[in-house]
N, C-alpha and C positions, 0 to 999 in steps of 0.2 A: 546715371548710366548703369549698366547691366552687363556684366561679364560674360562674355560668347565663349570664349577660348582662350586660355594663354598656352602658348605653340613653343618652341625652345629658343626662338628670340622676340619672336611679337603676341603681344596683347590685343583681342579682338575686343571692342565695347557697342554694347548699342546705342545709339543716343537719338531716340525717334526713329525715322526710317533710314538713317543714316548709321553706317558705320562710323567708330575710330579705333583707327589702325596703331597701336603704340609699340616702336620698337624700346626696346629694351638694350641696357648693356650686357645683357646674359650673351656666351657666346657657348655654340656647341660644335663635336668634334665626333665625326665615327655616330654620329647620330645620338650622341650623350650630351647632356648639357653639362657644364664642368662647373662647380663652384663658384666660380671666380669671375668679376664682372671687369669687363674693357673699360675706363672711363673714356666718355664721351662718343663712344661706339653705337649705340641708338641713333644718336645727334647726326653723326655720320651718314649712317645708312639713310636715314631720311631724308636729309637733305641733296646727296647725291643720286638718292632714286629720284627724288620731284626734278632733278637737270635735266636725268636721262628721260622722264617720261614726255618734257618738252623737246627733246632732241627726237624724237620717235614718234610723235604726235601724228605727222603725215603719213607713217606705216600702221598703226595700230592707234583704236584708241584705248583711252587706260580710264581707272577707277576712281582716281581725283576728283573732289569737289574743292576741298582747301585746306592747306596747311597753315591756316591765321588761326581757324573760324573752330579751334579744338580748346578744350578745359587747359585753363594756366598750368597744371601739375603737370603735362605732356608736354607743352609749346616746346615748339625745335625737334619735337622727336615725335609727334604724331601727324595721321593727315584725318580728315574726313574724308569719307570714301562709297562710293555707289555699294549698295546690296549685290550682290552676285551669286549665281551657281555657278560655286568653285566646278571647273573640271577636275576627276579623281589622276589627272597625272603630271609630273613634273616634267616640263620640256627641257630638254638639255641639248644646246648643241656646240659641238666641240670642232675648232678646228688642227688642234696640237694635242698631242697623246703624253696625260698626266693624270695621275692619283685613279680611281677606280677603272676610268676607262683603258691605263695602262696593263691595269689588271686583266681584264674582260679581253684585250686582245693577247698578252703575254697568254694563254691559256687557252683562245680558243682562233685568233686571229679575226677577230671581232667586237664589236660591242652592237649592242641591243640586234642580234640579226645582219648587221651590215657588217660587209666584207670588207678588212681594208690591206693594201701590196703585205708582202712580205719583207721585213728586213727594218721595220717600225722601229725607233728607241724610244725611250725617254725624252720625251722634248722636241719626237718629230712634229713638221708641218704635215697635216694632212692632206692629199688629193685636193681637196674641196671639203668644207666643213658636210657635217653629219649631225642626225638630228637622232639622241640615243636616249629614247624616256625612259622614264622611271616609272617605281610607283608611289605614291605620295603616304611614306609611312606614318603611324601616329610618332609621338614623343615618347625615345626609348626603344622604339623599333627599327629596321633598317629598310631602306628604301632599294627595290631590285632593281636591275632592266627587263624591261619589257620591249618586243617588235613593236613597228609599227600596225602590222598587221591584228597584235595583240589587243592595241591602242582600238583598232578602227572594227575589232570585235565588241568592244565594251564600250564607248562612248559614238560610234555610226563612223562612214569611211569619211564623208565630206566635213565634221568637225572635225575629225583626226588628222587628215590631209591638211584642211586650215589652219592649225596648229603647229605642221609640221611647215608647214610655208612662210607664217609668222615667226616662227621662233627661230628660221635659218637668215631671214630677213633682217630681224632686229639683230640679231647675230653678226651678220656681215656690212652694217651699219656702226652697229658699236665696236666694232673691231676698226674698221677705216679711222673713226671719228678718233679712237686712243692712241691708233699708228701716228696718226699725226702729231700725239704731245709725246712717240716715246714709250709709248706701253702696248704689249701683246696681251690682249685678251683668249687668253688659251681656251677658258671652253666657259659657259654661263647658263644658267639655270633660272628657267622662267613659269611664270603660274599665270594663269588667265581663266576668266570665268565670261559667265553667261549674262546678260542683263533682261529685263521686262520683256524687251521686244526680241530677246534670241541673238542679239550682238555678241561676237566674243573679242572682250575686252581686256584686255592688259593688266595685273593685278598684284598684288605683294611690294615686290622691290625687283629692281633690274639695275642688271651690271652695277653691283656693290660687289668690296670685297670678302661679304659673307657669301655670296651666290656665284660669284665667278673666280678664276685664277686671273692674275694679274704680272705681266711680268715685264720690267725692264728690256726692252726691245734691243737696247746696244749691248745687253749680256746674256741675251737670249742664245744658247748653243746646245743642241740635241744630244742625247747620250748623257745626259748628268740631270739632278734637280736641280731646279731654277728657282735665283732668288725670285721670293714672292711678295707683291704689295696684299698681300691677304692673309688667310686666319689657315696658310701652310705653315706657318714659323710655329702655331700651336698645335699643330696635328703630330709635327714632326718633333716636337719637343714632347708629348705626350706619349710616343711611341717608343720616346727613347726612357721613358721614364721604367718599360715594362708593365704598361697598364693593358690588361685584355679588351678596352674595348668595351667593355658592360658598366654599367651605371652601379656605384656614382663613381665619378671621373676625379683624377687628383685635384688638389689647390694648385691655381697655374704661380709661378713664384713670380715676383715683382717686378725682377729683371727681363722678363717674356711677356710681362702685362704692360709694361710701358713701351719696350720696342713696339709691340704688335698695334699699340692704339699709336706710337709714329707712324709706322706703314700705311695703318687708315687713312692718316691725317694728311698725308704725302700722296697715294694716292688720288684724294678727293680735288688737294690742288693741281696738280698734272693735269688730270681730267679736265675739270672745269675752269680751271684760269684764276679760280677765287683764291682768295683767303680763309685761311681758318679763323 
């Protein structure tokens, strides 16, 4: 195999005309990858994107060929995966106001172009969820918003609009499906590419708690931060350390590297009913 890309948690390889997708326990914060590995956090993500990509199979389809059929050194934490033209934008869509997009409204009463009431906290429910892209920064750099309109200037209006239709869909999907075990999916961030025939396809990871917020639904109250089953408890521990943000990132300490791989681990079972 042949090294495509390693990204600030996953390894891209090629093996024929197949991809393999390996995650990694690297985790990153502020767009920095931090020293410090999650054990079993790869393991994780993979296994709980492959639920969610079967839980979503009838709204989109996704990049899956199989999660057996990958080199022994990866098993549990890679998949084989279709070739794609990645799209250049990261879909986000948020129905609670948390971490950047708090920001982008606290500031301008917005995020990516969309208007949202006045009188928003920390931890509101949104009208109706919202589809606030990004850009898809390298490693090291920082990912912006961008409009929609932004969006459908640089990749055409009809992929963009597709885009924006799938990723409010999977969105309000995986939001029902976690209401039901007890978990608010506050907002989640999706990648999808192009295949042979021009399909846009579903790609990366979906609703993990690297790419989405995650929050206990019976402790869920607006106006404050919200305990999080994701990779907040390092953002917010990193912030308190006094780090600006620019690479390289502190050592995360031990006490914060085993909570943060509980929450994974507790998360994945709520979700999906399994065992770890």
């Amino acid at each position: 195999m042949k090294l495509l890309h390693s990204g600030k948690v996953r390894d891209v390889y090629a093996d024929g005309d197949d991809l393999i997708l390996v995650a990694s326990d690297r985790i990153s914060v502020y767009d920095v990858v931090l020293p410090t590995p999650i054990p079993d956090k790869g393991a994780v993500l993979t296994r709980l994107s492959l639920w969610w990509f079967e839980q979503l199979a009838d709204i989109v389809p996704n990049h899956v060929i199989s999660a057996e059929d990958v080199p022994a050194e990866f098993a549990g934490r890679a998949i084989r995966c279709r070739r794609l033209e990645m799209l250049p934008v990261e879909c986000i869509a948020r129905g609670y106001l948390a971490g950047l997009g708090l920001s982008e409204y606290t500031s301008g009463g917005q995020i990516s172009g969309v208007p949202l009431p006045a009188g928003l906290v920390e931890g509101s429910r949104l009208p109706s969820p919202v589809f606030t892209p990004t850009t898809k920064a390298a490693v090291g750099e920082h990912d912006e918003f961008v409009t929609l309109d932004e969006v459908r200037a640089e990749i055409g209006k009809d992929v963009a609009d597709e885009l924006r239709d799938l990723t409010l869909r999977v969105y309000a999907r995986g939001a029902a499906v976690a209401a039901e075990r007890g978990i608010v999916v506050a907002d989640t961030k999706l990648e999808f590419g192009r295949d042979a025939d021009g399909r846009v396809l579903l790609a990366d990871e979906v609703l993990t708690p690297d790419s989405s917020r995650f929050w206990p639904l019976d402790q869920w109250e607006p106006g404050r931060t919200q305990f999080s089953f994701d990779k907040q408890l390092v953002r917010d521990w990193a912030l308190g350390t006094g780090w600006d943000k620019t690479a390289p990132g502190p050592e995360v300490p031990d006490e914060v590297v085993a909570l943060t791989r509980a929450r994974y681990v507790e998360v994945y079972e709520r979700l999906t009913g399994l065992t770890w």
